[in-house]
Every structure is written in C-alpha cells, then in structure tokens.
Steps between C-alpha positions, in 0.01 A plus 500: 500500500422585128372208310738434173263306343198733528716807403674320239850614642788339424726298705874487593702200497470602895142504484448203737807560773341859527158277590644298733700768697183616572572809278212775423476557103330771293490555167833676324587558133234207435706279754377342829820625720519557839502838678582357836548178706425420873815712628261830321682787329647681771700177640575380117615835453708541804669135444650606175654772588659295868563170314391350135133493329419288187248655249316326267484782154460214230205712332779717391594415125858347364560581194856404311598708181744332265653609174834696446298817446364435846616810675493790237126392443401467884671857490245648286259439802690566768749840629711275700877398343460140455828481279705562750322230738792216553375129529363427790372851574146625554375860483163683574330702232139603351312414128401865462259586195535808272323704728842447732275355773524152662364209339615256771871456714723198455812334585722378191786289543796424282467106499803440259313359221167644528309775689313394810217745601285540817210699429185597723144273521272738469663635146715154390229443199520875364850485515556191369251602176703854490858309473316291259383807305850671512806272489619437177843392311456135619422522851291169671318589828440157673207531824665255771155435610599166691716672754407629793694801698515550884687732631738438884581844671631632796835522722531120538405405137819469348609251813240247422460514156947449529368115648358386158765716299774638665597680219221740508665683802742669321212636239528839453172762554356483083692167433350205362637117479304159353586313799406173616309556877503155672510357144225681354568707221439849547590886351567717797518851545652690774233768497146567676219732599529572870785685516719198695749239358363237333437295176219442230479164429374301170417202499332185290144509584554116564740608790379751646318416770765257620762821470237675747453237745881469497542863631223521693626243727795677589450663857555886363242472225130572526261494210409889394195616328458829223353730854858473617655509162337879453577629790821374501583665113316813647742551804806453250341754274416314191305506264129289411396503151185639518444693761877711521582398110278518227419633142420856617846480684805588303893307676564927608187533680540193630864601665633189284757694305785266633343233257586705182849495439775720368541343120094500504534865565701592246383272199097430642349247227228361747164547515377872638889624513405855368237564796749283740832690441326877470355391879865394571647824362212734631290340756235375581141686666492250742680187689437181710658585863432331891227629686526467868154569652470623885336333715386107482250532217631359228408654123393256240551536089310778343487718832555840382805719614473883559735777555456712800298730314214194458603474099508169365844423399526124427345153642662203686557184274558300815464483814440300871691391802912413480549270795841536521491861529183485716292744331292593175677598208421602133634579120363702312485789246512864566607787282818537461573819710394331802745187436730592719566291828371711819221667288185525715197343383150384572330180402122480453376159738161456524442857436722649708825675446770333724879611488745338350850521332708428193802270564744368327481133408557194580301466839727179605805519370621303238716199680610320109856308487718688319777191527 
C-alpha cells in the first residue's frame, strides 16, 4: 500500500473506509485511491456488471458556474449545445483549444440556477485556471471542494439506491435531481462510466463516508476499486483522458462527433471550430476504433498496430483483459482507411506481430435506462 504521507498524496473523504476494507491504494491524480479491494479486479469487475458496485471518484473536481451569461460563455469552450440543455439535464462534451484538440472531457449539467460541472483529476486545476482565463460577462466559477463524488453502477443499482430515495428510480439515463438519500443531501446523476445503469453521487464531505457505509451494507453492493473501473469503461468503449483523449487528439479522430451538435455546426464560436468542422466536413487521416486481438495475449497502450503489409498504421491507446467478454481487447488509432470493422490487422506484443481485428465498439453493450 502507497504511503500518503510519504508521497504527499491527497486523501478522499473515503480515505479511511478504503483502509479499513482492507483496500490496496496507489497513487492517482495526486490522490491515495484504491485500484482494488480483497474481491481483486476480475471479481469487482464481474459484480458490477451481475449486481451493483460503489466507486469512490471524489478526486474528480465540482465546479458550479453561475451568472446569466453562464451558458453562451461556457459555449466559447465547449462544441456541445448547452442552450438547449433543459433543467435537470446533463450532457458529455470536451474543452478543446484552438488547435481543435482535446484539452480535457466533461459532463455539464443544467442545474436550474447555475451550471454544475464534473471534470477529470488529472486535468481539474488546468481547467479550472482555463475557465478562469476565458469566461467573461459576469460569470462566477465556485470549486465545491468539500464534496466528495462516488459513483453506484450496475443492473441492481437503481433498486437499492430506490431504499434511501425512491424517487431516483424513475431517473432518466443523463438526468440529474438534488435529492435527499436517507436524509443526506445529495446532487445525483443518472449517468456513469461502465457502461451499466447507475448513478454519480455528490455528496458533503462531512457525509460521505456514512452515505458509503450505508450502501455498502446492502447485500448486492461490494466496494470497487479504479482496476475494475478501467476495464469496465474499456469493455463499454469509452474513453480515458489521457491515454484515448488528449491534446494531439482532435473530438473526429477521436470518433466523438456525436458530442458536437447540429446548431454548433452551423454557427461554431468555440474554441478550434475551423480545424473541428473542416474534419467534420472532410475527414479526418485517422480514427479511434476496437481492436480485438487473437489469441489470449492481451496488447497494452502504445503497442504499435500494422497493416498486413508490416506498415505502421496507428497505436493502441488502451488495452488489457474484458472479463465479461473473456478475452483481451484494445482502442486504438489507425489510419483511417483501415477503420473499417473486419479490417485485418497485426499488433506488435513483445516484438511479435500477432493478428488481430478492428471491431466496432462498445465491447459490452451499453445496458443504460432509457425510462
């Protein structure tokens, strides 16, 4: 177990319940979080997707935006419509710079009265100096620094988190209600990253760790560490700032097109539109796709794919073993002539060249309630 005190890491609100569950913790994004728990990754990962899992992601930043102008300024950053987001809806988009690449991926959600934004650890400080640096015309960005966030997903999620508020069962998939759960005040999101139905959670710092135990003592709900939480977003195909997003990755490349919509199109106005909207209109040399290597030898980030011919034609982002599909699979980059699923490929592992295959994504399917 990583020392937090040596390593100066920070620590969750959930720092000490991850302790005494006997959890194993490494340094992440400057936090002390835990990558797995007795149960181990492949049984963590396996109980989400059979019953419910409860994730502890409170090194992710909160961030509320207030001021009329809200919007049309967060706009300026961002190619998603958030004017036509109604209260109580959330939406995925991107900060992209004016090089049209990805400066880090977000959720935004129409609170009513303000903005409330969930943005990624590892980039939370850039971001939050880069909103700083770029929204004007009266706009207040307030850090909700003494929250923490957990996150309950899979099948049976929505049953027990229905026996501290029922009314969260009728949720829909991208909703988002400030609900009381068993009396604690919380803002909840019907939204996750493993692909299953669940709910992100925030809570009072003060609270949180009575919220977890609370869950964690129903029968369906086992403690899950950030192992299972990347395999699980890798089997449902999405996508980990870093390694499959990043600034040398523009929202086309990275098969996120969905994400910019029509009005945003027509009218651009946000940062790197011109490069953005000439990729939507022409193309782009190359795209993010599923990888499906032969074999049981799974190919890690940065393993080098080749055509048939032996020509480097792009690099996997990610990669390991899904457990619920029982073998290794992979994202990627390759050119985009060899997108296409079907198209023959072979990866480079430990200096060989193994066969494998582009598929279409997600690996799991997506099981979100739709209502």
């Amino acid at each position: 177990m990583a020392d937090p005190q040596a390593e100066n890491l920070y620590k969750t609100a959930l720092y000490d319940l991850h302790v005494e569950l006997g959890a194993k913790l490494v340094p992440f994004a400057g936090y002390a979080m835990p990558v797995q728990y007795p149960l181990g990754v492949k049984g963590e990962h396996l109980h989400t997707r059979a019953k419910a899992g409860l994730f502890d992601v409170s090194h992710m930043g909160q961030v509320r935006l207030v001021g009329e102008n809200r919007v049309a300024e967060l706009e300026k950053l961002v190619p998603g419509d958030i004017a036509v987001l109604k209260p109580g809806r959330t939406r995925y988009s991107a900060f992209t710079n004016d090089d049209g690449t990805i400066l880090d991926d977000l959720m935004i959600t129409n609170a009513g009265d303000s903005l409330f934004l969930v943005i990624n650890a590892g980039c939370k400080d850039d971001d939050i100096v880069h909103m700083r640096a770029n929204l004007d015309n009266g706009v207040e960005l307030q850090e909700l620094s003494d929250r923490a966030l957990m996150a309950l997903q899979g099948p049976e999620a929505a049953n027990v988190l229905a026996r501290f508020a029922p009314d969260v069962a009728s949720l829909k998939f991208m909703s988002f209600v400030e609900i009381d759960i068993a009396g604690i005040p919380c803002f909840v999101t019907r939204s996750g990253y493993t692909g299953e139905d669940g709910f992100e959670i925030s809570v009072p710092d003060t609270e949180a760790e009575k919220l977890a135990r609370l869950l964690l003592a129903e029968d369906e709900v086992e403690a899950i560490g950030l192992g299972a939480r990347d395999s699980l977003r890798l089997e449902a195909g999405l996508c980990l700032y870093g390694n499959d997003i990043d600034t040398t990755t523009t929202p086309v490349e990275g098969d996120l097109n969905w994400i910019i919509n029509k009005r945003r199109r027509e009218e651009g106005g946000f940062l790197g539109a011109d490069i953005i909207l000439d990729q939507l209109a022409n193309g782009a040399d190359r795209k993010r796709v599923g990888i499906k290597p032969e074999g049981k030898a799974p190919a890690r980030e940065h393993t080098m794919v080749l055509n048939k011919d032996g020509y480097d034609i792009g690099e996997i982002t990610s990669g390991g073993f899904g457990p619920t599909v029982d073998a290794p699979i992979a994202m990627g980059y390759v050119a985009i002539e060899f997108a296409e699923p079907g198209t023959k490929v072979d990866l480079m592992v430990r200096g060989k060249a193994r066969p494998a295959e582009i598929v279409a994504l997600p690996f799991a399917p997506h099981r979100y309630f739709r209502g």
